[in-house]
N, C-alpha and C positions, 0 to 999 in steps of 0.2 A: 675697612675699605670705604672710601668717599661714597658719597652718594651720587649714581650717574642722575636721578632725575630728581632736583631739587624742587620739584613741582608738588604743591598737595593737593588734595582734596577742594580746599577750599578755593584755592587757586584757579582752580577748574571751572567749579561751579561758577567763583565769579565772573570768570572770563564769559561764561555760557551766557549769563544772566546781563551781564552789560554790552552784549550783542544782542538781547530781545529773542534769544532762541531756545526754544521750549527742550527739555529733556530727550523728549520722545520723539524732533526734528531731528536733532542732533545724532539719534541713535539711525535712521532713517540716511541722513546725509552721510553719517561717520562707516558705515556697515557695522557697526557694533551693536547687541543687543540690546534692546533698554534696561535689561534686569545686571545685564554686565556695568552700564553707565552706571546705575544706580549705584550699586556695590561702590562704585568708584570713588564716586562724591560721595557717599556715605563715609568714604575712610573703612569699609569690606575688603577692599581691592587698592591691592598699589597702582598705581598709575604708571603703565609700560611708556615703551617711547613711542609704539603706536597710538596710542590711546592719544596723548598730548600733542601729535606732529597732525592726526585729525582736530584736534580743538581747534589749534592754530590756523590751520587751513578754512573751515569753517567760520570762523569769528573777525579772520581776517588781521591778524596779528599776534607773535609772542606774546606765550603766554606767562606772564612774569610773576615770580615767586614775590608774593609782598614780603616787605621786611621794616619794623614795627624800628627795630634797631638805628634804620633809619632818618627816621623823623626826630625832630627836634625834642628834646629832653621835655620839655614842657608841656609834650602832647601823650608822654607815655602813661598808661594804667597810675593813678597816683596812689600809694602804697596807706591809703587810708581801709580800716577793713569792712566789710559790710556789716550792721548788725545782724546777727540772727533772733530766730524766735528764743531761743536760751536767754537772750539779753533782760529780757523780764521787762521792768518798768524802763522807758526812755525818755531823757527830756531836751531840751534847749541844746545842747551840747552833740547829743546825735547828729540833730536835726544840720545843724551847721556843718559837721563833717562828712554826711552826704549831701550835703547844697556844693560844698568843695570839690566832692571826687566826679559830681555830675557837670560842675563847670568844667573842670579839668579834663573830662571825656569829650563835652563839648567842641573843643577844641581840635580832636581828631576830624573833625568833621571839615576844616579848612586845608587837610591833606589827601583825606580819604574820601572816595564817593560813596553813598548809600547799601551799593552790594559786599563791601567791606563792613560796614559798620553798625547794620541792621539787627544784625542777634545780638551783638554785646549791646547795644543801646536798651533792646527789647527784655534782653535778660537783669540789665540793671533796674527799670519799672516793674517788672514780675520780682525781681526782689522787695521792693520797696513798698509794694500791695501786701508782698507777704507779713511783712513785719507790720503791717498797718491793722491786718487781721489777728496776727499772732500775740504783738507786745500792748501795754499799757502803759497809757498819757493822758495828761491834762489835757482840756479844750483847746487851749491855744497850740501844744506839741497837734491836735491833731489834726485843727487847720494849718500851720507849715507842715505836716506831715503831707495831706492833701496835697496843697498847692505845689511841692516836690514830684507828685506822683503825677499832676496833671503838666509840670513841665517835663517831666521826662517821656509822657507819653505826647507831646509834640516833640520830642527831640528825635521818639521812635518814628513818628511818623512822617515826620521830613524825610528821617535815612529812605523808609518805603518807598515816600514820592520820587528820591533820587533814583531808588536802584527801578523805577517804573512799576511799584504794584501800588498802581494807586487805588484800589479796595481798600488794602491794610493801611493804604496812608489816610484815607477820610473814614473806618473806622475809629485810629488813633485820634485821631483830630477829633471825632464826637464824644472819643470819652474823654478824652482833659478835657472839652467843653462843659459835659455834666460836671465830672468832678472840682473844677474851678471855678462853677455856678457854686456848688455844693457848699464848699467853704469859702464863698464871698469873696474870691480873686477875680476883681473885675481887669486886672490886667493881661492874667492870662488867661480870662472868657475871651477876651477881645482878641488875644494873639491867636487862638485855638479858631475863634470865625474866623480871621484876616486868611489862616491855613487853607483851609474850607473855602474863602472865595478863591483863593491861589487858585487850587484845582478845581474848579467850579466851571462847567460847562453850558451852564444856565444861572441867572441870577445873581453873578460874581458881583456886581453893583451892588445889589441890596444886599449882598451878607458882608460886603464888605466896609459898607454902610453900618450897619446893624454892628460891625467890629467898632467901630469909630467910637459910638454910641457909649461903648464901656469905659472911655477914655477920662472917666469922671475926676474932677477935681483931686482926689487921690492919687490918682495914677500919675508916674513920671512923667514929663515932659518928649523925654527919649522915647519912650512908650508910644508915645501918640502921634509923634514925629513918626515911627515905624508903623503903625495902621493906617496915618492918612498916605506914606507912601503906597500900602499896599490898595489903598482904595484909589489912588491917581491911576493905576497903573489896570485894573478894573476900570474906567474910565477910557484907559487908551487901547484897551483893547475892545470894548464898546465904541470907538469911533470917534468921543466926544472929547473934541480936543478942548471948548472952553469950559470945561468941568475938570481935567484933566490939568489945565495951568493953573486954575482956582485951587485945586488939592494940594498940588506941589508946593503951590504959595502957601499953603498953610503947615506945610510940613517943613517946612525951611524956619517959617516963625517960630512954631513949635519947638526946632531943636536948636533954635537958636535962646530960646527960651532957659534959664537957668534957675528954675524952683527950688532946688537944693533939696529935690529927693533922693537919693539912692536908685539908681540906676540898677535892675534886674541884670546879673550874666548875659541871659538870654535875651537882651536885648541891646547889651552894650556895644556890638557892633553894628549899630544903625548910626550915622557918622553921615560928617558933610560927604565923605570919600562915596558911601552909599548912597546917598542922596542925591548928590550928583551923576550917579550910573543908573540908576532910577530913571531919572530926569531924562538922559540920554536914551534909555530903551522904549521909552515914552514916546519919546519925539519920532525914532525908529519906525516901531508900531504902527504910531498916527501918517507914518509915509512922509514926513515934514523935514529930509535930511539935510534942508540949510541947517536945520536946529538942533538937530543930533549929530552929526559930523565932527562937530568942534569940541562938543563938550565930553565926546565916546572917547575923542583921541585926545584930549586932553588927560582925559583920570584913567584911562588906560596905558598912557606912557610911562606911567609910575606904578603901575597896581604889580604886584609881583607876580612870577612867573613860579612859586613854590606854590600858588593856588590854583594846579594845573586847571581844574575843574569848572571853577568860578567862571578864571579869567577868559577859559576857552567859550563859555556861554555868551559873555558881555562881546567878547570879538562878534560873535554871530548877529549879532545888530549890529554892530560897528558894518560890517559886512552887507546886511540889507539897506541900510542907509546908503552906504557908494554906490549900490545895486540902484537904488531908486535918485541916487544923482546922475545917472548916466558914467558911472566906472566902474565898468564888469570887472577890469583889471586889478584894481584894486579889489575888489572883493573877492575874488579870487585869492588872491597874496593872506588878505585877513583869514580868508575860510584857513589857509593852509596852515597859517600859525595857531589856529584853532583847535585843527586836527593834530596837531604835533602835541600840542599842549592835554589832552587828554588821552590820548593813546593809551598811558595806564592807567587810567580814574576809573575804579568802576562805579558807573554811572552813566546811564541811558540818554541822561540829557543833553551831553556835549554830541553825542553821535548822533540823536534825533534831531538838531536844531541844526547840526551843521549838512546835512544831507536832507532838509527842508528848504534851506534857502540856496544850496548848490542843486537845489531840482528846479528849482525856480531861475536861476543864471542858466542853465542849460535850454530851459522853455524860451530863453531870447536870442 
């Protein structure tokens, strides 16, 4: 017999988690116990049709069964296997096929928001410590072993900052910072600050500054292009609009720059396409919507609508920009294709930015 509630556990929880409502609100709003919720999302308990027809009501939208099936072939698990500690000695050859299967997952991350993709991120980096402790390598296996381990724990804690725990996301971020001091990647010290000033509530300038700083002669081109973005944009939310077109300018030179180093995964898509929506959320920011208007709907006319998540963020300044030109109307219409566009992301940040600056249209 079919299954009448194709909903799981985890399905749940996401929906719970990318509406910013706590377990024990949930049980409170829902009339269900918390010790009954838990069971739920634990995968203890099946999930009735009551259980789920309260989430939906609560969260404010169907609650939708992910499906992996879904998504483009290129984003799925790639069937590379993890070593374990049986592996014994490891060398050059590991190393490159988990640098593969971490790009490869990488890439769920332009489908999937943070509350989707958190554990498996986190349990990829717990595997990769593990073998770090457990197997035997030469010095250089176990600086790219390292610097493996300090990108996956920025890739974990980006998921974090999506799904909104950002604890666990600037813990992450501090430890690939040690561990990528540790073995002498000044590229990913510097991307693990640039994280750090992201969510920096004090001081985003000077760490993001201090990210810049690691951009040494070695480091790619691409590289440096994506810190000075991150440090323009620290700038334009400090205020300081001629510090702010000073950076930009120099992250345009920067990648326009062609050193002929190898270009990091994890940094391969920092691109004129992002640097331009940068540019744009900048000008946003600094309140300056002669200058942001043209360039948001420029590279937002083409930016694809399969990145529900992204593109619903970059609308959100598209959105305060007409706000701040005198066209509610218009910002309105953007907010809406906003919200269409993440409905299923789970990820706090489409919902938190678009019902920031629709609190702000409403205050006029």
């Amino acid at each position: 017999m079919p299954d009448q509630n194709p909903v799981s556990a985890e399905d749940l929880m996401a929906a719970r988690e990318a509406a910013g409502i706590s377990l024990s609100t949930m049980a409170v709003r829902s009339h269900f116990t918390l010790g009954h919720l838990s069971n739920v999302e634990a995968g203890r308990r099946r999930p009735t049709a009551a259980v789920i027809a309260a989430y939906e009501r609560e969260t404010g939208g169907p609650v939708q069964r992910r499906s992996f099936l879904a998504l483009p072939s290129l984003v799925l698990l790639p069937d590379v296997p993890v070593p374990h500690a049986e592996s014994g000695r490891i060398g050059p050859s590991t190393i490159t096929r988990l640098n593969e299967r971490t790009a490869r997952l990488r890439q769920m991350d332009n489908y999937l928001g943070g509350a989707d993709t958190y554990r498996m991120f986190l349990a990829e980096l717990e595997s990769s410590r593990l073998l770090a402790r457990t197997a035997t390598y030469d010095e250089p296996t176990g600086k790219a072993l390292g610097s493996l381990i300090a990108e996956q724990a920025q890739q974990a804690g980006w998921s974090a900052f999506d799904a909104g725990w950002q604890a666990q996301a600037r813990e992450l971020y501090a430890f690939s910072r040690g561990t990528a001091t540790e073995v002498g990647d000044e590229a990913l010290t510097g991307n693990a600050l640039a994280f750090l000033a992201y969510g920096a509530e004090t001081d985003a300038v000077a760490t993001a500054s201090a990210a810049v700083e690691h951009a040494t002669p070695g480091v790619p081109a691409t590289v440096r292009a994506l810190l000075l973005e991150r440090l323009a944009w620290a700038h334009a939310v400090a205020g300081e609009a001629t510090e702010t077109q000073r950076v930009l300018n120099a992250a345009q030179e920067a990648l326009g720059r062609d050193d002929g180093s190898p270009v990091p995964d994890w940094a391969a898509w920092a691109d004129g396409t992002e640097l331009q929506i940068m540019t744009g959320r900048c000008w946003a920011q600094l309140r300056q919507p002669k200058r942001a208007v043209p360039v948001l709907e420029d590279v937002l006319s083409g930016f694809p609508n399969a990145y529900g998540r992204d593109k619903a963020l970059y609308l959100t300044w598209l959105a305060e920009a007409y706000r701040d030109a005198g066209e509610p109307d218009q910002a309105v219409t953007v907010l809406g294709k906003a919200r269409s566009l993440s409905a299923e992301v789970a990820s706090v940040r489409p919902r938190q930015r678009i019902e920031e600056v629709a609190a702000t249209l409403i205050r006029r």
